[in-house]
N, C-alpha and C positions, 0 to 999 in steps of 0.2 A: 764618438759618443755624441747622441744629439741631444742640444738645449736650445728649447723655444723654436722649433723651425730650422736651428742651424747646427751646425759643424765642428764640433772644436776637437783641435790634433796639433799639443806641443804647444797650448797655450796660444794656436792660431786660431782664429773664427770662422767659417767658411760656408758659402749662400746653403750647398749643395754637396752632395756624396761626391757629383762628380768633380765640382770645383778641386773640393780636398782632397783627390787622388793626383788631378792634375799640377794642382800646388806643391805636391810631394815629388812626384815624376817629373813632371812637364819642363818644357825650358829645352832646347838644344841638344844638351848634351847629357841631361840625366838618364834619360833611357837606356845611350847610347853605352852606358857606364853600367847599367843593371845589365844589359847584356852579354859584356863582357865579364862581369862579374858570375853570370846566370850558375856556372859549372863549377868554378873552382875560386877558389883563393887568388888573387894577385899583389904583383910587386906594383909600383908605382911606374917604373920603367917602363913595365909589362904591357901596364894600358895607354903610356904614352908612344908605344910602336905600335899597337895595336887602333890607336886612335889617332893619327898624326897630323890631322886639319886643327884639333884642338891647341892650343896654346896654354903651354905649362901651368900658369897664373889658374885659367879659365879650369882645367883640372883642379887644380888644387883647391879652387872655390867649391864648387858641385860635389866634388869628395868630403869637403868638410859640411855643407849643406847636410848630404846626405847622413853623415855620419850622427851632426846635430838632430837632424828627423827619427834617428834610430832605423836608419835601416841598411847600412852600411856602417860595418866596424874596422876599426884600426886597429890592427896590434903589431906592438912593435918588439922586435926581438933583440936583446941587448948586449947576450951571451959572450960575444965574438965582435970586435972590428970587420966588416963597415958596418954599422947600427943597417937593418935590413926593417922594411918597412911591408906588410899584409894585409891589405883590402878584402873583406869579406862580407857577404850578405851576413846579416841577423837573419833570427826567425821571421822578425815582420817583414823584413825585405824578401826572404824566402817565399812569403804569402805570395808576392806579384811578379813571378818566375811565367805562370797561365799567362797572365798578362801581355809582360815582355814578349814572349814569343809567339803571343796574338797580333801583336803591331808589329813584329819582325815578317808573320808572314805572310800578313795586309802587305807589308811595304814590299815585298817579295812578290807578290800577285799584282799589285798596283804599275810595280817597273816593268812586265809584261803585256800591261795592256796597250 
């Protein structure tokens, strides 16, 4: 939503559309987290075999980021021993699925050249 020229998403202020998409995504390891997310549901396990240069901490920041942002959900299922933990996009995170897979196959064309 914009006020005055600017940006604001979650109670953050941002110059530019594209500031505040990159604020949302940007960083290391966010994308790298939407993309693994792009298709299905995950476990936390899931994405730390899936992602193995990251460091557990450094995960569990960017998940909880993301989650804060609303665009990654947590739910957790309680039913049964071992408490089992499920990473999923939102709708809004669903929005930037085009996205994702626009920088997935830039990066994909780019290691080509």
């Amino acid at each position: 939503m914009s006020k005055k020229g600017k940006h604001v998403f979650n109670g953050k202020e941002y110059p530019c559309c594209a500031s505040l998409t990159m604020g949302v995504i940007g960083g290391k390891w966010k994308t790298v987290i939407l993309y693994h997310l792009k298709d299905e549901a995950k476990r936390y396990s899931q994405l730390r075999k899936e992602m193995p240069a990251v460091t557990e901490r450094t995960l569990s920041l960017q998940l909880k980021t993301l989650e804060d942002d609303g665009i990654v959900k947590r739910k957790v299922y309680t039913t049964k021993p071992p408490l089992k933990v499920e990473y999923s996009l939102t709708k809004l995170g669903e929005t930037l699925i085009p996205l994702i897979i626009s920088i997935a196959e830039w990066g994909e064309t780019a290691s080509k050249t």
